[in-house]
C-alpha positions as CSV (number, residue, x, y, z in Angstrom):
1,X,275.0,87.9,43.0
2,X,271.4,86.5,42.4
3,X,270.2,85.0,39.3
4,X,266.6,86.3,38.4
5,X,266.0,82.1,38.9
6,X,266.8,82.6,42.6
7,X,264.9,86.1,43.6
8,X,261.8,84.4,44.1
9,X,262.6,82.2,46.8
10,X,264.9,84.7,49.0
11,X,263.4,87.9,48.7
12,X,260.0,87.4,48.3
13,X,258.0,90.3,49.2
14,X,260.7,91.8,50.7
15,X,261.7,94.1,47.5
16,X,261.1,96.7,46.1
17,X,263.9,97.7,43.7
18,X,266.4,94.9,42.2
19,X,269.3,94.4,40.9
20,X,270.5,91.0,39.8
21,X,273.5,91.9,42.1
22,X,272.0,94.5,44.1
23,X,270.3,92.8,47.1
24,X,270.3,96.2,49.6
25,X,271.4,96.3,52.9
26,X,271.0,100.3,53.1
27,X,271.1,100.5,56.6
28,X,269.6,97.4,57.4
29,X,266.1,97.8,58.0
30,X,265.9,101.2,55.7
31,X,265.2,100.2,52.3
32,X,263.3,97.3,51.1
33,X,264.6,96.7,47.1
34,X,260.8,93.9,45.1
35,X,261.2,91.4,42.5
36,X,260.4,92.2,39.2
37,X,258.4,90.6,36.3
38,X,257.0,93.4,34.2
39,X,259.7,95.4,33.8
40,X,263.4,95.5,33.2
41,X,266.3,97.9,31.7
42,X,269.3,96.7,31.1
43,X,272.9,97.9,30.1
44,X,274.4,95.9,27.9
45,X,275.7,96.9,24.3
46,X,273.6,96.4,21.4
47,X,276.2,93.4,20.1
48,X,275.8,92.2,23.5
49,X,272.4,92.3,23.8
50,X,272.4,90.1,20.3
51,X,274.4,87.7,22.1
52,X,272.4,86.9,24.8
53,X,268.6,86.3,24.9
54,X,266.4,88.1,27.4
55,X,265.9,87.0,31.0
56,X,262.3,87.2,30.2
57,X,260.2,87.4,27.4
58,X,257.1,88.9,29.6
59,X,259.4,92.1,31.1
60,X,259.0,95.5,29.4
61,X,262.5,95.8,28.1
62,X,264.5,99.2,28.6
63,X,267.8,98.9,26.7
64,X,270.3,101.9,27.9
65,X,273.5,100.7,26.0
66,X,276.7,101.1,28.1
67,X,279.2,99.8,25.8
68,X,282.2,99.8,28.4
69,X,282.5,96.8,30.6
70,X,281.9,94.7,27.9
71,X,284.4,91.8,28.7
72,X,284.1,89.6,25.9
73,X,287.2,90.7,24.2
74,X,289.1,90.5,27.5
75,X,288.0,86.9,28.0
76,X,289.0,86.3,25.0
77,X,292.4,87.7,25.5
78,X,292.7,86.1,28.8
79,X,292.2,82.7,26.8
80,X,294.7,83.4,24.5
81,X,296.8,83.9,27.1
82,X,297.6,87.3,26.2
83,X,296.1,89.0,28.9
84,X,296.9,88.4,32.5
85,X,295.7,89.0,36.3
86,X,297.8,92.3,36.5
87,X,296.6,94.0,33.0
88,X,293.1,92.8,34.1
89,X,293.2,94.1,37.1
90,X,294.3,98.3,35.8
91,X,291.6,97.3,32.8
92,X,288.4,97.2,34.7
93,X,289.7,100.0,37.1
94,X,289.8,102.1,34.4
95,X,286.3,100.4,32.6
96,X,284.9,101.8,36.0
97,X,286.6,105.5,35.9
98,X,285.4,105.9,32.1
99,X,281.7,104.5,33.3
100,X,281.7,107.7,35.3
101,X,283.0,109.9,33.2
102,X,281.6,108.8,30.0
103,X,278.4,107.8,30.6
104,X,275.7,110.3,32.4
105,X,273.7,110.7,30.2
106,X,272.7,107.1,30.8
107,X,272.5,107.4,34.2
108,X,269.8,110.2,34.2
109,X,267.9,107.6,32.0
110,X,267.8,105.0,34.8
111,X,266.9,107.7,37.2
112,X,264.1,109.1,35.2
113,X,263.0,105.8,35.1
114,X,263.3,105.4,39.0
115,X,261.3,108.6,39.7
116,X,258.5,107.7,38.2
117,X,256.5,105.0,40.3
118,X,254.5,104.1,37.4
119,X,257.8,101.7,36.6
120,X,258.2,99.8,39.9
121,X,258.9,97.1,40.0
122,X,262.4,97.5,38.4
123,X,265.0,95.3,37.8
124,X,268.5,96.6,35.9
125,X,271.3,94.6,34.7
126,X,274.3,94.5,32.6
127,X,276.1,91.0,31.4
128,X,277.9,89.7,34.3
129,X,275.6,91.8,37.0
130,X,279.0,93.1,38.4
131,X,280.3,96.0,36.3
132,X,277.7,98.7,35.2
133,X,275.4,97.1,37.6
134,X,277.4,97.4,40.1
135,X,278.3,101.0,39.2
136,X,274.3,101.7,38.7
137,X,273.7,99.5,42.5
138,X,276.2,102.2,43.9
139,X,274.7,105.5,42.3
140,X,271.3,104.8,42.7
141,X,272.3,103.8,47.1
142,X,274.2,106.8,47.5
143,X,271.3,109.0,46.1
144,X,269.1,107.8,48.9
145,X,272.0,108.7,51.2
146,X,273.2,105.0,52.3
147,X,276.7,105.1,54.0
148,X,279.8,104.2,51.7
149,X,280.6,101.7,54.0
150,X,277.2,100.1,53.4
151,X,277.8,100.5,49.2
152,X,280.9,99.1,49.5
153,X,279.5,96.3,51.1
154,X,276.9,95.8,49.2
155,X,279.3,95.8,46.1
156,X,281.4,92.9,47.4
157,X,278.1,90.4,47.8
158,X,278.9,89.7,44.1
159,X,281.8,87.9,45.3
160,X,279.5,85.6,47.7
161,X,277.1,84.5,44.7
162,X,278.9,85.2,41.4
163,X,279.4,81.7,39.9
164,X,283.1,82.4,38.1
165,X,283.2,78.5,36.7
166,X,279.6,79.1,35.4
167,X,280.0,82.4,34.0
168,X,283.4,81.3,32.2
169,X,283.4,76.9,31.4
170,X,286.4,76.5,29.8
171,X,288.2,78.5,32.9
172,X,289.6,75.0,34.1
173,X,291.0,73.9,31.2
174,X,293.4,77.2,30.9
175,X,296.6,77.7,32.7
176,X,296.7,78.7,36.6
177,X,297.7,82.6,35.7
178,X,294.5,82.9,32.9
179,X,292.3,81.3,36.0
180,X,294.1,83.6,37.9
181,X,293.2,86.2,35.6
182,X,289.4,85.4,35.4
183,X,288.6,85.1,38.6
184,X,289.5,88.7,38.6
185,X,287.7,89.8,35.9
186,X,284.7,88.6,37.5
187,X,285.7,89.6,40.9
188,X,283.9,93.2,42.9
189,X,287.3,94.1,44.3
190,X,287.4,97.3,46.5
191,X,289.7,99.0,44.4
192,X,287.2,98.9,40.9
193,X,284.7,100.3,43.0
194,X,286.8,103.1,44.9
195,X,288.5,103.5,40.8
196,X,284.8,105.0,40.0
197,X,284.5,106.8,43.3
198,X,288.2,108.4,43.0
199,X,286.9,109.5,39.3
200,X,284.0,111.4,40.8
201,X,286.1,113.3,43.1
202,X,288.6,114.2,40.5
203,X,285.7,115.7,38.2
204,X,283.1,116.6,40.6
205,X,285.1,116.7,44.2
206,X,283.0,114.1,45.7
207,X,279.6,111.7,45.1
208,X,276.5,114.0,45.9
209,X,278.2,116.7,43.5
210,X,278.3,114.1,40.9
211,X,274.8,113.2,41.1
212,X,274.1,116.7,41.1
213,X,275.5,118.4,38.0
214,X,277.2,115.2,36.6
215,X,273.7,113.5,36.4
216,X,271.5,116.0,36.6
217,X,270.0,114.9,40.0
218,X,268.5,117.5,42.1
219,X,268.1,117.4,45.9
220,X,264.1,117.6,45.4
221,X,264.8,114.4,42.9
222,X,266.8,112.8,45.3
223,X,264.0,113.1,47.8
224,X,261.4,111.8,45.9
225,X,263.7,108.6,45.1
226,X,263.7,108.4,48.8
227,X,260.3,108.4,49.6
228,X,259.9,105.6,46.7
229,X,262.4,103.5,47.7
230,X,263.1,104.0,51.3
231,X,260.8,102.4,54.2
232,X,260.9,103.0,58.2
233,X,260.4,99.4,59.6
């Protein structure tokens, strides 16, 4: 994961579209995602939102309130020892089936918002920049037709540049099985992802059918997004 702080100096004129988790490697050298400072939406909860003060007082704020993934009350029952790495672990799987199921409604927002080129540059993000980003990341690379190999890799590069310690301080001063329990909290594990994708099939029978009548998201749509987003180097 990259901090807006650190988007400057890696991607520089090189995006186009940007997650603070999403760096794309669709394909390689098909999509260039470009860093952002006009505009942002962002996921978080309203009591989230109040906890936390905006990236950027200059960006055009979008607020699309996804209330699950909010993990404050699991970190808080991970400190109180109360919750641990195995009840953490079936918790956020099933944070990511309900963001599919519950939630797209939300998601045709952030793709309105896509389609229109009027918004670019974009930047989206939730809390931690792992969950409902993440989920968002994923959606938003298989509408444009990227590979699910290439999603799922792109879903673990939270676990290259998420900073655990500095997303949670007092992480060292709780037992090894809380630490334990943290770490995957804050952790893009295969299985949360494929959780959301094993939700879609069970609704919809598989992704594109999803983002077709679960979203709303039709092929000419998708196409457009493509021709916004998508470069031939």
């Amino acid at each position: 994961m990259y901090g807006l702080q650190d988007v400057d100096k890696i991607y520089k004129d090189k995006i186009k579209f940007y997650c603070p988790r999403f760096i794309c490697t669709a394909g390689g050298d098909k999509v260039s995602l470009v860093p952002i400072w006009s505009a942002k939406e962002y996921l978080r909860s309203s009591v989230e939102a109040n906890r936390q003060s905006p990236l950027q007082q200059a960006f055009k704020v979008i607020h699309i309130p996804i209330p699950t993934g909010d993990m404050e009350y699991i970190l808080k029952g991970v400190q109180e020892q109360k919750i641990k790495s195995d009840t953490v672990y079936r918790i956020v799987e099933q944070m990511n089936r309900e963001l599919i199921s519950n939630y797209t409604k939300e998601y045709r927002r952030i793709f309105d918002i896509l389609l229109d080129k009027n918004n670019y540059p974009v930047v989206i993000h939730c809390s931690s920049g792992k969950g409902r980003t993440g989920i968002v990341s994923a959606l938003v690379l298989a509408s444009l037709g990227v590979d699910e190999d290439i999603i799922m890799e792109d879903y673990r590069l939270s676990n290259d540049y998420f900073n655990i310690p500095a997303a949670s301080r007092y992480a060292y001063q709780l037992p090894a099985r809380s630490q334990e329990a943290i770490t995957t909290l804050f952790s893009a594990r295969e299985d949360f992802l494929n959780a959301a994708i094993e939700e879609m099939e069970r609704r919809y029978g598989d992704t594109d059918t999803y983002l077709q009548r679960g979203i709303g998201l039709t092929k000419e749509e998708r196409k457009r997004l493509q021709d916004i987003l998508l470069t031939d180097n």
